[in-house]
C-alpha positions, 0 to 999 in steps of 0.5 A: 483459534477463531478469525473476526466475524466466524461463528464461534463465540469470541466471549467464549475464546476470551474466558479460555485465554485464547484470541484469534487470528487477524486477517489482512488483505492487501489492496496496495501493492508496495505497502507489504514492505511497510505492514511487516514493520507494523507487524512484528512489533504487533505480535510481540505485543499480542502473542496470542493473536496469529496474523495472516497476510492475504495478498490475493485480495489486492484490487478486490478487498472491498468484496473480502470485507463484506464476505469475511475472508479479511478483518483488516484491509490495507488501501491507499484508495478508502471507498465509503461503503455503509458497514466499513470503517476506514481510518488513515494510518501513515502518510507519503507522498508518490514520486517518479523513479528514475536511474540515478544517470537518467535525463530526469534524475536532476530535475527539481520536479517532473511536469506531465509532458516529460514522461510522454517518451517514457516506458512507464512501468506499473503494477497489474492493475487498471490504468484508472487506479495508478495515482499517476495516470488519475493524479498526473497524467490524465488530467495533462491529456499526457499518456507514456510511450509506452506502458508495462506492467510489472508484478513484483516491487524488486523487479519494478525497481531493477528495471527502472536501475537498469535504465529501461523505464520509470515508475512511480512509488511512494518516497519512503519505499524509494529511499530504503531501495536506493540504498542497494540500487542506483534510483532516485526518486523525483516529484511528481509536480510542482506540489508533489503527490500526497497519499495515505494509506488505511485501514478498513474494517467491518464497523461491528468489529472495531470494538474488538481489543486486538483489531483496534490495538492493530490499527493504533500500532499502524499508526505509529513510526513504522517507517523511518 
């Protein structure tokens, strides 16, 4: 099978019956858990198309869209660049989790000032690209007590249960995990944190049928 933007003649692959293979980087962290419920309907849909998910290229997919490593790549954080095309595909909104017994857990809202002796505990990533440090507590002049970095979802969210430290997570992530964990999530301000999650490809490949039908697939309910 040939990916997007090989040398090989996709017209080629098509009068032949076969497609491809459609690669898809990660730029996002907690948004493996929602691309699987994107995915699997999508496969059945285009059983000639193989799928391959690449998540080393989280926090550097901009680079993999211009060096054909990727086709498609998941971000909450769209950069406009001549030659990509982004388009939003699912809305949620980024809230703080906290054990069910923590101080926290009651309140309506949180207000920056109320994390200032907290352990925050994140993804591997520069400050400046946590939404809740550039959309929160940057702006108040608040930093946490203290701050740590987690790699995995799992472990991220068995420490903040464990009572040894917040995060911050979209909502909908929050509630599928708060079935097996005591966690609760809490808004991030009086108006909440909105994001949305994209879709980027190289623009000459929006044209190709399987590409397209993958972001109109991931813009359906795929998160409940």
């Amino acid at each position: 099978m040939t990916t997007i933007g090989g040398n090989n003649d996709l017209q080629q692959q098509f009068a032949q019956g076969e497609r491809g293979a459609l690669r898809i980087g990660m730029e996002c962290h907690p948004c493996y858990q929602w691309l699987l419920k994107v995915v699997s309907p999508y496969l059945a849909a285009w059983p000639d198309v193989d799928v391959d998910v690449k998540q080393k290229f989280q926090f550097g997919g901009i680079g993999a869209l211009f060096g054909y490593e990727i086709d498609l790549l998941v971000t909450p954080d769209p950069l406009d660049k001549p030659g990509l095309v982004f388009e939003p595909v699912f809305d949620y909104e980024q809230v703080l989790v906290v054990a069910g017994n923590h101080k926290l857990a009651k309140e309506e809202y949180i207000k920056p000032k109320q994390l200032t002796d907290e352990i925050l505990v994140a993804y591997p990533v520069p400050v400046d690209r946590l939404d809740i440090y550039s959309m929160f507590l940057t702006p108040a002049g608040i930093t946490p007590k203290r701050h740590k970095a987690i790699e995995t979802t799992d472990i991220m969210l068995q420490m903040v249960a464990s009572g040894r430290g917040v995060a911050a997570l979209p909502r909908w992530l929050v509630l599928e995990y708060a079935d097996k964990m005591d966690v609760v999530p809490v808004r991030l301000g009086k108006n909440g944190i909105a994001k949305h999650i994209f879709l980027g490809a190289r623009e000459a490949d929006m044209s190709i049928d399987y590409l397209r039908a993958f972001i109109e697939q991931a813009k359906g309910p795929a998160v409940a």
